[in-house]
N, C-alpha and C positions, 0 to 999 in steps of 0.2 A: 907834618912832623914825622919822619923816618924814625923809627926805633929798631937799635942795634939789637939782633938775639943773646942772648944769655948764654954764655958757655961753663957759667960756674957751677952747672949742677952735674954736668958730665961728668966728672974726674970719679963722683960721687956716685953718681949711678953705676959706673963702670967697675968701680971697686963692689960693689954692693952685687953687682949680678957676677962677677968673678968670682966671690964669696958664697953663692947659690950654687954656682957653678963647681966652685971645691967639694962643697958639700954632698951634692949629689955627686960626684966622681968616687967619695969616700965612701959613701952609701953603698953602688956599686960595685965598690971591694971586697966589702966585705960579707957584702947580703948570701952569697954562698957558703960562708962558713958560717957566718949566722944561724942560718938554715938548717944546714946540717947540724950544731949545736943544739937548737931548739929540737930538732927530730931526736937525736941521742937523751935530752931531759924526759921528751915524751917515753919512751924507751923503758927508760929506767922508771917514769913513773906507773905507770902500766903494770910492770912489772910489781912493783911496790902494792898497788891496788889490788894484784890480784891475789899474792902473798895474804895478805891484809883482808881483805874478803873470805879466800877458803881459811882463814883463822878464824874472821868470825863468825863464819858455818858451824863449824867444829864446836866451836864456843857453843852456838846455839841449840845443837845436837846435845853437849852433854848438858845443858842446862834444862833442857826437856827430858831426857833421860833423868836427873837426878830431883825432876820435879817432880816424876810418877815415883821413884824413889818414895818421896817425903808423901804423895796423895798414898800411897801404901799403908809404909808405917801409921800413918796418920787415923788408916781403917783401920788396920788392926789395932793401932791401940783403942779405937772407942769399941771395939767388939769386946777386948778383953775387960772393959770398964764395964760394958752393959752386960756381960755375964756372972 
């Protein structure tokens, strides 16, 4: 018994890898603006971080500063209580 091959799944496959094939074509268009997109987020975030960091130095600075503050005050008023 001869059995004829099957032509019905071609049209199928063929659409299906033309459809693989747009895709990555699409891909390729636009992966360089992509790119450079992504670089300009990094950029600005960075930036934003480092803003954002020397604030909360500063922050921490005067929170230390206004802590010896308070350990101050805090001696002299038990000297002025124990005298």
């Amino acid at each position: 018994m001869l059995v004829e091959p099957s032509h019905f799944g071609i049209p199928a496959a063929a659409e299906e890898m033309e459809a693989a094939f747009d895709e990555r074509v699409q891909y390729l268009a636009t992966v360089d603006s992509e790119y450079y997109r992504a670089q300009r987020i990094i950029t600005t975030l960075e930036k934003e971080n480092a803003a954002r960091t020397a604030w909360a130095q500063k922050l921490a600075i005067d929170l230390n500063d206004k802590e010896a503050i308070i350990q101050r005050l805090v001696r002299q008023a038990a000297t002025k209580t124990s005298a």
